[in-house]
Backbone as a printed PyTorch tensor [residue, N CA C, xyz], in Angstrom:
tensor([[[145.6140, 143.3350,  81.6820],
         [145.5760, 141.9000,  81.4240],
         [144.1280, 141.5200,  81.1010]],

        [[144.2800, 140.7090,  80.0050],
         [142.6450, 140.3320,  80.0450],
         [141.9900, 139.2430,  80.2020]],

        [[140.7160, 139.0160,  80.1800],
         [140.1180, 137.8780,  81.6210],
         [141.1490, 136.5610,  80.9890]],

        [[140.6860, 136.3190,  79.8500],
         [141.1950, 134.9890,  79.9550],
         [142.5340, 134.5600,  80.4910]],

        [[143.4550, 135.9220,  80.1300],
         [144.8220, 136.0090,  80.6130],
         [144.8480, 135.7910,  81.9300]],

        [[144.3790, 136.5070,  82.5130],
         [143.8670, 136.6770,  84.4370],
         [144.0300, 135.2020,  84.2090]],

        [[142.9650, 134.4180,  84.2150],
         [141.7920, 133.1160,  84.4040],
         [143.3580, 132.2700,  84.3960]],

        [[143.7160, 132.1170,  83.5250],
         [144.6560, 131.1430,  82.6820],
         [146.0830, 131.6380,  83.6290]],

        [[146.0860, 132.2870,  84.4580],
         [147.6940, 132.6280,  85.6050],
         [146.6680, 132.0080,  86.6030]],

        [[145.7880, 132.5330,  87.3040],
         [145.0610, 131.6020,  88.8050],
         [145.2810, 130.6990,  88.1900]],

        [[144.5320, 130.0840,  87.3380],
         [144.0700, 128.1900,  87.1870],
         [145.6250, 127.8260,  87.4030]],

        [[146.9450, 128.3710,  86.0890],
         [148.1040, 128.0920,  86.4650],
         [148.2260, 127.5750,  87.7820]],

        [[148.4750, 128.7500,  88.6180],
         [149.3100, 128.6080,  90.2520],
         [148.2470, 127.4970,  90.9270]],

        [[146.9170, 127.4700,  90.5330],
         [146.0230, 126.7340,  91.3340],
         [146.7040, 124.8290,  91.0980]],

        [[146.6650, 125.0460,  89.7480],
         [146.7790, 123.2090,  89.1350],
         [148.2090, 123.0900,  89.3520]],

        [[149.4060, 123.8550,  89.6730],
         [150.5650, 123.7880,  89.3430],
         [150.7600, 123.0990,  91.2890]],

        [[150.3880, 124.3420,  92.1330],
         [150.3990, 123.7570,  93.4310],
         [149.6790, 122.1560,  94.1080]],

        [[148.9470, 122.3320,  93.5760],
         [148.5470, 120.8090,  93.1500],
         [149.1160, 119.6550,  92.8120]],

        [[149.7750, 119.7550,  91.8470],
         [150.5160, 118.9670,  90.9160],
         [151.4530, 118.1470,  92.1900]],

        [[152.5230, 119.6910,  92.9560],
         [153.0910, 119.6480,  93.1320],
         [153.3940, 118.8300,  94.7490]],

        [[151.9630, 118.9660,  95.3500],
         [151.8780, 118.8780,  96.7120],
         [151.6170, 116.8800,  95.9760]],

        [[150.5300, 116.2810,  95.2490],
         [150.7660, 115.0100,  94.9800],
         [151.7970, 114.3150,  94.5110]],

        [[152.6290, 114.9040,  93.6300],
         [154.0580, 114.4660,  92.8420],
         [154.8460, 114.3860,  94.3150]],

        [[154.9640, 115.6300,  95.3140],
         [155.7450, 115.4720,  96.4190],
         [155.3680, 114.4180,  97.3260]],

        [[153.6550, 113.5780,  97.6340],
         [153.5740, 113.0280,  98.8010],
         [153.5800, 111.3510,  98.1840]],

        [[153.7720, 111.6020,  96.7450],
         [153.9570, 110.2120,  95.7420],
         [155.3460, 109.8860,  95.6330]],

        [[156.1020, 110.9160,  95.4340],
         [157.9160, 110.4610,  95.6620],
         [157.6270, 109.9010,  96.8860]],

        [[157.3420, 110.5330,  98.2620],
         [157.5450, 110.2010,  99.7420],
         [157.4310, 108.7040,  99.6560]],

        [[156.0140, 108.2340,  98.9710],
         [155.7300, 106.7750,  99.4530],
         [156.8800, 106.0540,  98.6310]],

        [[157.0190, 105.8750,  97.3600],
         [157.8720, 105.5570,  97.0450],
         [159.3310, 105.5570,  96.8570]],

        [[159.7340, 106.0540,  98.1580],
         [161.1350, 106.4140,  98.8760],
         [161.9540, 105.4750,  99.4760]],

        [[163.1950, 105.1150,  99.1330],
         [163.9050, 103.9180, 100.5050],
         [164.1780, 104.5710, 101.4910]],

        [[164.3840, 106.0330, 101.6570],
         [164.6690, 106.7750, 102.4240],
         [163.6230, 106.8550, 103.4720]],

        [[164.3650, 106.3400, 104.9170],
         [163.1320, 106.2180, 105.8050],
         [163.0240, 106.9290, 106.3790]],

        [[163.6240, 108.3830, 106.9310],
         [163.6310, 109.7180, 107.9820],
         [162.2790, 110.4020, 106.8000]],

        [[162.1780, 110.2530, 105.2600],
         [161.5300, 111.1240, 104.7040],
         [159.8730, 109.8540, 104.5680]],

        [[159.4880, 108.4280, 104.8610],
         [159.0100, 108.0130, 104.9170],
         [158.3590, 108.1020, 106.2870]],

        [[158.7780, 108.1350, 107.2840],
         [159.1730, 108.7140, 108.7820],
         [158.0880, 110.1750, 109.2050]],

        [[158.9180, 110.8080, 108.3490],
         [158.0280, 112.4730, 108.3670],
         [156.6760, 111.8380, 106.9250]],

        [[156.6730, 111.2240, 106.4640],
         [155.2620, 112.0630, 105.5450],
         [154.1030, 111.2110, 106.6150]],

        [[154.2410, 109.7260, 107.2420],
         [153.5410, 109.1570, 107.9480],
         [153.1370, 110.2430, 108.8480]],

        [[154.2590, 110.6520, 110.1430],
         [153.7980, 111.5830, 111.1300],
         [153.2430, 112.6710, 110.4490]],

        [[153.1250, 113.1450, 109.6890],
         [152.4430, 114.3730, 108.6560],
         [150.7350, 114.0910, 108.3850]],

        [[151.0750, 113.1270, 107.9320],
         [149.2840, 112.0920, 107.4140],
         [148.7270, 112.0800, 108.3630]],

        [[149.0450, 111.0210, 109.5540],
         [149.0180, 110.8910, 111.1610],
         [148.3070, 112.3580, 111.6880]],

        [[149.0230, 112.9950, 112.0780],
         [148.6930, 114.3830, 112.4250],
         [147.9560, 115.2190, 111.8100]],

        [[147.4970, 115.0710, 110.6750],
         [146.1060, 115.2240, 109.9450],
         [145.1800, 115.0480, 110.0260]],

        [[144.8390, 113.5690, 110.6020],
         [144.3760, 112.5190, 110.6600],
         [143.4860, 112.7410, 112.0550]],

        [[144.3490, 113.2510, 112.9910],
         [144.2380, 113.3240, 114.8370],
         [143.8080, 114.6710, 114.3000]],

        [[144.2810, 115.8030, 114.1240],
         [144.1320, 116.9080, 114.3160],
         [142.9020, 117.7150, 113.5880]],

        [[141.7870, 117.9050, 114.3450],
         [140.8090, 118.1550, 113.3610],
         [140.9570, 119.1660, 112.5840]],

        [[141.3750, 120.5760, 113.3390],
         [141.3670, 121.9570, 112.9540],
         [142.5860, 121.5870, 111.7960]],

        [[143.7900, 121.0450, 111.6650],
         [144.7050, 121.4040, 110.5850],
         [143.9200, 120.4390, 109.5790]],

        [[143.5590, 119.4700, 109.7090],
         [142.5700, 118.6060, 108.7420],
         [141.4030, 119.5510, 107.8520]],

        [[140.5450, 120.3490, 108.2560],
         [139.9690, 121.0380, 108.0900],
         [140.6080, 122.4880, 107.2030]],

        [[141.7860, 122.5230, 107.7590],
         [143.1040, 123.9440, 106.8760],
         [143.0680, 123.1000, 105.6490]],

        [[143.9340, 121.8750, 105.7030],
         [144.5990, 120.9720, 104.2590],
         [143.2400, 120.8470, 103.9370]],

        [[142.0740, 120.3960, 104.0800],
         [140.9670, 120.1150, 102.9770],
         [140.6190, 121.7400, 102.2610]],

        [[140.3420, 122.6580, 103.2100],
         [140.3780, 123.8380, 102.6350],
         [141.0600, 124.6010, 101.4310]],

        [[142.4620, 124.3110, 101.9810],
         [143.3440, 124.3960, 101.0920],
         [143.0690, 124.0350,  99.7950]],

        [[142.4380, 122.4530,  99.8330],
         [143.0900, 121.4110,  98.7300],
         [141.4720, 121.8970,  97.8430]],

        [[140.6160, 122.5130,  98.1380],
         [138.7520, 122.7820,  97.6290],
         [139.6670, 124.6170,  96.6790]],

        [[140.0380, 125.2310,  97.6270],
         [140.2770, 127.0530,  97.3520],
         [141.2250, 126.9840,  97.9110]],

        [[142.6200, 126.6610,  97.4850],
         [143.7050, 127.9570,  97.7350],
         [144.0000, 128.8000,  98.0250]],

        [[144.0750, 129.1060,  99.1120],
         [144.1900, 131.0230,  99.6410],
         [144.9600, 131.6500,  98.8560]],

        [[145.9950, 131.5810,  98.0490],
         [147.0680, 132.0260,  97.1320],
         [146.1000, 132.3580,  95.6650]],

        [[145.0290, 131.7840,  95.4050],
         [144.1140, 131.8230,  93.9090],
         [143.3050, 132.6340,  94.2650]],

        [[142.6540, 133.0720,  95.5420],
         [141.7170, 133.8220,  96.0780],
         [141.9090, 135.4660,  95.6640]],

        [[140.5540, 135.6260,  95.4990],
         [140.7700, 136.9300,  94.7300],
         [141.0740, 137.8400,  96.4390]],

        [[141.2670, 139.1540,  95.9620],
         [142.1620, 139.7510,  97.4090],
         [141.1310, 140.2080,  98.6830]],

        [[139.6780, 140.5390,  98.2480],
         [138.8620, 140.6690,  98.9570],
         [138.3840, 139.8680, 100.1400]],

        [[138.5370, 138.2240,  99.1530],
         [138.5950, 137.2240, 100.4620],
         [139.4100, 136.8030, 101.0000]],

        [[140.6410, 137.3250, 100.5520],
         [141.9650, 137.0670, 101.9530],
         [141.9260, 138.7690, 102.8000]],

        [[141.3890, 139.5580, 102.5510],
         [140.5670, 140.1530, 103.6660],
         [141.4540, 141.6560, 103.4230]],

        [[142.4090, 141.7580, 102.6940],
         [143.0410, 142.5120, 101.8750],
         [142.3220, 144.0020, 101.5390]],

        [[142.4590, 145.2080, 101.4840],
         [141.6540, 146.0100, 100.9240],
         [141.4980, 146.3960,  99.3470]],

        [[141.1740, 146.8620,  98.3440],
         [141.2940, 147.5240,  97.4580],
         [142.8170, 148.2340,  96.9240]]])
């Protein structure tokens, strides 16, 4: 495969998970459905309180562990 090919599948999965995690917490708000309005609050909430998972989701949302080349998910050769 070659770089740009490489480059152009990460960026893919990187912008696609993305996409997908805002399109999902943008339906939520604009939902009549209140058990799923219900859970994204306690979700936010608990983000919010919780430093260490606050600190995971910002991580997440900067580098993707899934885009990470394999060395830094700790992976061998």
């Amino acid at each position: 495969m070659s770089p740009p090919d490489h480059y152009d599948r990460m960026r893919r999965a990187d912008t696609t998970s993305r996409m997908l995690a805002v399109d999902l917490l943008n339906r939520s708000l604009l939902s009549d459905f209140l058990p799923l309005q219900g859970a994204r609050a306690a979700g936010l909430f608990l983000i919010e309180r919780i430093a260490p998972l606050r600190r995971a989701v910002m991580r997440e949302g900067v580098s993707p562990w899934a885009s990470q080349p394999s060395l830094m998910r700790g992976q061998e050769l």
